[in-house]
N, C-alpha and C positions, 0 to 999 in steps of 0.2 A: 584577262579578267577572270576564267574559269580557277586560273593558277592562284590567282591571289583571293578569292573564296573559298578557295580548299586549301590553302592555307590558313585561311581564316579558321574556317570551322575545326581542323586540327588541331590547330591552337587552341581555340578554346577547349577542345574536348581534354587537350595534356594539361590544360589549366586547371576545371573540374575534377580530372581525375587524382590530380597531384592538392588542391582542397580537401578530396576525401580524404587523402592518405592520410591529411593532417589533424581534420575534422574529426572522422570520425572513429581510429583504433581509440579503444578503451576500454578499462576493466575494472573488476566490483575487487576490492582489497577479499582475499579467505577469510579473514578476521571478523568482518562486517556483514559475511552472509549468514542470511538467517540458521541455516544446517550445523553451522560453529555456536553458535549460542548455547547456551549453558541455563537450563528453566531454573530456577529455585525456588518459584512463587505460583501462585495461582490467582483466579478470580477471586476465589473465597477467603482466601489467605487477606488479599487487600479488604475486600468490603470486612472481614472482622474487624483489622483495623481502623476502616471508618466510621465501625456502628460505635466508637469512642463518642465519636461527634455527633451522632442520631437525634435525630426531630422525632417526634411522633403523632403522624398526623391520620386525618380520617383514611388513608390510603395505608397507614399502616408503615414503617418506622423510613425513614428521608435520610439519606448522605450523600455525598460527595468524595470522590475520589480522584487524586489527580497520579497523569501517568506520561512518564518519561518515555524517551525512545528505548532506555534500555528495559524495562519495566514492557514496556509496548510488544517488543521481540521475545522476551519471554514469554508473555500472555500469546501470542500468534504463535510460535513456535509448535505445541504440542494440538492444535486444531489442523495445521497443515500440514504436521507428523500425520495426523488420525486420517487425514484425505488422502496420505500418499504423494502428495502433490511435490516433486521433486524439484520441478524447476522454479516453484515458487520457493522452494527452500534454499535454492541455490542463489536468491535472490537478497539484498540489503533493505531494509527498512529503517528509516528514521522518521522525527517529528521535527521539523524545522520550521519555525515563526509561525503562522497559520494554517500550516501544510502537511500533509502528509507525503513524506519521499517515498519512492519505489525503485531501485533501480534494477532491472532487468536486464540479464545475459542474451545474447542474441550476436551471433555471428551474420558478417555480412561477406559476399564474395571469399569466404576463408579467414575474411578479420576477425579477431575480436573484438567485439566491441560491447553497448550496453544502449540500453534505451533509459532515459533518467528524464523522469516522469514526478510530477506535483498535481497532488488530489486537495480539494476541497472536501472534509468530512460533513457528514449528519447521519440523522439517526429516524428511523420511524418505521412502526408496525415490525419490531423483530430483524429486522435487515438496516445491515449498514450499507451507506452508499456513500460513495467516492468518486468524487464529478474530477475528469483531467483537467488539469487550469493550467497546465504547459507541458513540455514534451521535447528532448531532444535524442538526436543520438551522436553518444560523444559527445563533441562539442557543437554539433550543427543542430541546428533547431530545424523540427521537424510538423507539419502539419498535424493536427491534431487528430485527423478525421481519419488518417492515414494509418498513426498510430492505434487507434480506434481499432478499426481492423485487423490490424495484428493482434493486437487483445483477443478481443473475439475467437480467432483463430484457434489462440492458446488458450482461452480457458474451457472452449466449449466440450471438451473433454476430461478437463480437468476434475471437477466437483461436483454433486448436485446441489451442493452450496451458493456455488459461484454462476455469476451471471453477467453478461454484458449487454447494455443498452444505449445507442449512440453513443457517447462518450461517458458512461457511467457505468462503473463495476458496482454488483450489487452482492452482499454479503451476507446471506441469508441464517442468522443466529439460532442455536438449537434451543428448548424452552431452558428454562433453569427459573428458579426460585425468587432469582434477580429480575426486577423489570425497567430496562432503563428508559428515565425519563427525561433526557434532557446529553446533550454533548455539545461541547468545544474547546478548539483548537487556537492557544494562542502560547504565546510565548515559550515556544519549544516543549510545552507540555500539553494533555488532552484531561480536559476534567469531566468528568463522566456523573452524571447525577443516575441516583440509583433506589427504588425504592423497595421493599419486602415487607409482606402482609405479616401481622404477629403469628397466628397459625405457623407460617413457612418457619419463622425464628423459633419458636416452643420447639419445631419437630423434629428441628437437628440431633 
């Protein structure tokens, strides 16, 4: 009886272990991480082009700007250059359907592998925040809470921008002239509403 419980549990353990192997090696394409990207735009560069479209209301002139993933990597790019932050540069960003992707380098046992992670955006009081709405590594799906922690880990040295709170990374924006009022994420793009008192526009 003892023989065929330890055989058992053997088994299952070469089962597990031969899952990972298949689960979870994976890597972020060079191409796709953020460190390779190539800025050519700015914040100001866009909103010029959307004060085309300007409201002007008691809050002072109203647009809207919408923003791709590639668009998105450029705009991130030289804030995470300005942090130093290495391994968030060695990391891929996109905007897919309502989401925001992440995918993250992280070896495991000497694998390569990645952590590929979907955030829910919003916006409020200067800080952006990015709630996890799923999480795997590789191909195996992974606890949320779990991943959580590893977050943490990594950015709590990373930034004094950057912040982690249960499952929420928090994004702490520098002031600027722009004051956003309003964010969402759909359809593979982020439209960002934006507003600037006349004063701020005269002063440029």
């Amino acid at each position: 009886m003892k023989k065929i419980i330890k055989r058992t549990v053997v088994g299952l353990l070469v089962l597990l272990f031969g899952l990972i192997l298949i689960l979870v090696p994976s890597s972020i394409q060079s191409s796709d991480q953020l460190k390779n990207v190539e800025s050519t735009i700015s914040l100001s560069s866009m909103v010029e082009s959307g004060l085309q479209n300007a409201t002007v209301g008691t809050n002072g002139l109203s647009t809207e700007i919408t923003i791709n993933s590639k668009q998105f990597n450029q705009l991130l790019k030289p804030f995470l250059t300005d942090n130093q932050n290495q391994e968030l540069l060695e990391s891929a960003y996109s905007i897919e359907g309502d989401k925001l992707r992440l995918q993250l380098p992280i070896k495991i046992l000497g694998v390569d592998s990645k952590l590929d992670l979907r955030f829910h955006a919003a916006y409020e009081n200067h800080t952006l925040r990015f709630d996890l709405a799923s999480s795997r590594l590789g191909n195996l799906p992974v606890p949320k809470a779990i991943v959580a922690s590893i977050l943490q880990n990594r950015l709590k040295d990373q930034s004094s921008n950057l912040a982690m709170e249960q499952e929420t990374i928090l994004v702490s924006l520098p002031e600027s002239q722009f004051k956003i009022t309003g964010l969402n994420i759909q359809d593979n793009t982020a439209k960002v509403k934006l507003t600037m008192n006349v004063s701020g526009l005269l002063g440029q």
